[in-house]
Steps between C-alpha positions, in 0.01 A plus 500: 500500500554306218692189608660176320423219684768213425461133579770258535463182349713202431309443188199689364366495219363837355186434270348814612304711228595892534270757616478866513336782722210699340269821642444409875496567851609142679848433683728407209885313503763326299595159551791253428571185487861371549663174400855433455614813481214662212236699575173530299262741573147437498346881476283760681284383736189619748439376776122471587505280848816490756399200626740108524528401208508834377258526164575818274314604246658620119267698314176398377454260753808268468641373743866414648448230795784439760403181676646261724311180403698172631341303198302773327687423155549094516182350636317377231194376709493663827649851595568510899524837440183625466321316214319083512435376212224224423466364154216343316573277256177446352413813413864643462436784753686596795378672834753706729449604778703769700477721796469893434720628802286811491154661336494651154580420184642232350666434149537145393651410147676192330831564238605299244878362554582784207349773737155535326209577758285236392160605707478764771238611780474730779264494782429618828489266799556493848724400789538073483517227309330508128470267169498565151485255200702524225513352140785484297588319166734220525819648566773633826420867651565748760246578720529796692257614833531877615327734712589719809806383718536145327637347127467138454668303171508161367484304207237306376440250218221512326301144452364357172174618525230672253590846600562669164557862719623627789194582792593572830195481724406658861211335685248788533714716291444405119593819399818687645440833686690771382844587698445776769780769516732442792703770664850398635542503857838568469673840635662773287805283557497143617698184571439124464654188627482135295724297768585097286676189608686288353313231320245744443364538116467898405212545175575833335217516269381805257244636270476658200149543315347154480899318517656375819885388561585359805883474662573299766800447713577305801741699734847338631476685831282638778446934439265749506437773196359782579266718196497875557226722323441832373197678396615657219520365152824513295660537240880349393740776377781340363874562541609785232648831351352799399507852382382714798360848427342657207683578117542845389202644310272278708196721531473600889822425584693628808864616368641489781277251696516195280861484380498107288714269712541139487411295826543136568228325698497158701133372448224564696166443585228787481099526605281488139263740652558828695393406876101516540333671761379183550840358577622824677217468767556126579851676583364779745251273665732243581735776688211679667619773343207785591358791307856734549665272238748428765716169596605530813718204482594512153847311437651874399272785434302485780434830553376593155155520354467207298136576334216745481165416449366587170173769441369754284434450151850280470335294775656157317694383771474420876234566801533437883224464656471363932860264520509410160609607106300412199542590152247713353217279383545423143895602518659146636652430201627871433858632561556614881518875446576774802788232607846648636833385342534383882199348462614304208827406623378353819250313292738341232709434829149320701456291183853347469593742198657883446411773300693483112747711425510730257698253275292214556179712492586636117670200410164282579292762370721483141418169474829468257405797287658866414217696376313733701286258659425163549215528242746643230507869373135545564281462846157435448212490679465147469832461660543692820263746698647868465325819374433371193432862315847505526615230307917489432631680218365464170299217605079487541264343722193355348334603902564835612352564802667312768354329824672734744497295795744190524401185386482155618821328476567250139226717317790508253700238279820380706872596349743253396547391855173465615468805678153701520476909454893579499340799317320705645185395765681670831889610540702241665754546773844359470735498817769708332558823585475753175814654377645531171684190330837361516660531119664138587400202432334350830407134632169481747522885588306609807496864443671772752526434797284818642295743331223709573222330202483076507397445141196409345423343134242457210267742465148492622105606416545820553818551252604529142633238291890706525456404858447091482804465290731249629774720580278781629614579827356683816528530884317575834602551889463163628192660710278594234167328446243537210312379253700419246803309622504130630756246473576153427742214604833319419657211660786290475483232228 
């Protein structure tokens, strides 16, 4: 679920730098800060640890740090919070010492006051108390402590010394060890609690590159915020109107099955990727869902077959194997394939999110364009993963023979929102049920209300260009697996 977090403050001041989500597979969320009434928002996050002080990490390493330091911001000498300080003033070097809360690695870096990341190391150390030396030139910084489960922040002024660079210097380590990949602990779906008091000094810092802006606000009142994650990264759709359906003399078109309407949509939130088998199995696992496909205690269709395993010579997707599903080895990253539209729903519904609608799914997959597709007039086979000896209309491939098997998800540029193989790659389920359009305008449709096909959108590696066209539409029993349909996600803004 993608959630905005708000924070009420009496006065805060917003000095955040913005960041943005980009290809990735960490637990991602907006959030806010309020103050008198405005509300700025800071970007896309992901979250890497779930731990107090929650650290979450924007891409490329960056970081967003929600602390509570009592005097992480103001102490120029000493930091109670975490960091001691002992200065030298004959050689103009300074040794802190901290205590790593638990083993692994650690990142330590000092900012300039205009956000520059003046010197930066990482290192790997172990449970207790450790040193480092640091030299700056003459001057006021940020210095900033991190590893797994603790943050620590202060300032420091750097003494009149002969340091003409920046060093930072670990006894025993004189070179920094490079940063081990860490998996997130965290669930499919999880919730954390930062609890404050009044009196208490809150350091919002983040990250961007090698620049750092901090924020920090000292709350009027005694509360508890709680952060709620999802595993899926996002996109924003904004608020808007468009032309729904296909022109006449579109090639492909559907006369009678993609009559042009306008809709109105509210904005929206919606998954970059289609879901990963990697994603999907975290899902089945968690619910001890076994080798039936089954969810016994699924919040609706609890009766249905959710997912088959995969095999054959489409043998891209899913295996069970003793009490447990894994994706097929090579295939995390690849679109779940032989999933239900039951399956899907109750998996947009685990993960805080629902399947799009028709209207939202063509809307996001225009991207604010008319033509075709997203791409233009033309589809080519450096833009989307279809049969590619079938290229649309008059247009030409410069690579004719196609993969024919799905690919793994962002092999292809991103539309104007962001969003990864709206084209082709695997159809998509939508939670509408298929039926031919209203001739009114409409605002947020939903579809009929029964039917015997739900819909499903985009094209996939098996089909011709006519087929990915934005407006191309299709439709399934809600029972059918295979290998050519998956799904992705859309939430509430």
């Amino acid at each position: 679920m993608q959630t905005k977090t708000t924070f009420l403050s009496s006065a805060l001041v917003v000095v955040l730098l913005l960041v943005v989500t980009t290809p990735g597979y960490a637990f991602n969320y907006t959030i806010s800060f309020t103050a008198g009434g405005v509300t700025t928002s800071v970007g896309s996050v992901q979250v890497q640890n779930l731990t107090k002080g929650t650290t979450v990490t924007v891409p490329e390493g960056n970081t967003l740090t929600l602390t509570d330091q009592p005097t992480a911001v103001d102490a120029p000498v000493a930091n109670p919070a975490g960091i001691q300080i002992a200065q030298n003033a004959s050689t103009g070097t300074s040794t802190l010492t901290f205590y790593a809360g638990q083993g692994g690695n650690a990142q330590v870096a000092a900012y300039a006051l205009d956000g520059r990341k003046v010197v930066g190391q990482t290192t790997r150390l172990e449970t207790g108390y450790h040193s480092f030396e640091l030299s700056l030139p003459a001057g006021l910084y940020v210095i900033r402590v991190s590893g797994t489960g603790y943050t620590y922040s202060t300032k420091l002024q750097g003494l009149l010394g002969n340091a003409t660079k920046a060093e930072i210097k670990f006894p025993g380590n004189n070179k920094a060890e490079m940063s081990a990949l860490q998996k997130s602990k965290a669930a499919a779906t999880a919730t954390t609690t930062m609890s404050y008091t009044t009196g208490n000094q809150l350091l919002y810092t983040a990250t961007s590159g090698t620049f750092i802006a901090s924020v920090p606000d000292m709350p009027t009142e005694s509360k508890t915020t709680h952060f709620v994650f999802s595993i899926i990264p996002t996109s924003a759709i904004p608020a808007g109107k468009f032309t729904m359906g296909s022109p006449e003399g579109e090639t492909g078109r559907n006369t009678l099955f993609e009559t042009q309407h306008e809709v109105t949509l509210t904005a929206f939130r919606m998954s970059k990727y289609e879901v990963t088998n990697a994603q999907y199995v975290a899902f089945l696992n968690a619910k001890s869902i076994d080798m039936n496909g089954v969810w016994d205690k699924a919040p609706v269709y609890y009766t249905q077959i959710l997912i088959k395993p995969s095999s054959g010579e489409q043998d891209w997707g899913l295996h069970y194997s003793g009490s447990q599903w894994t994706p097929v080895a090579g295939y995390e990253n690849y679109p779940v394939i032989n999933v239900s539209w039951y399956g899907a729903a109750e998996y947009a519904t685990y993960i805080g999110g629902s399947l799009p609608t028709e209207a939202q799914w063509e809307y996001a997959c225009r991207a604010g364009t008319t033509t075709p597709f997203n791409t233009g007039v033309c589809l080519s086979n450096l833009q989307a993963n279809y049969e590619w000896e079938r290229p649309y209309e008059y247009c030409t491939n410069t690579v004719t023979i196609s993969p024919h098997t799905t690919q793994r998800v962002g092999s292809y540029p991103t539309n104007a929102y962001g969003l990864y193989d709206m084209h082709g790659n695997v159809m998509e389920w939508c939670s509408d049920w298929t039926n031919n359009y209203p001739t009114t305008e409409q605002t947020n449709p939903t579809g009929p209300a029964t039917g015997k096909s739900r819909a499903i959108r985009g094209g996939q590696w098996l089909s011709y260009a006519l087929l990915s066209r934005s407006a191309c539409r299709s439709g399934n029993p809600p029972d059918i697996v295979d290998y050519v349909t998956g799904f992705r996600v859309a939430f509430a803004p």
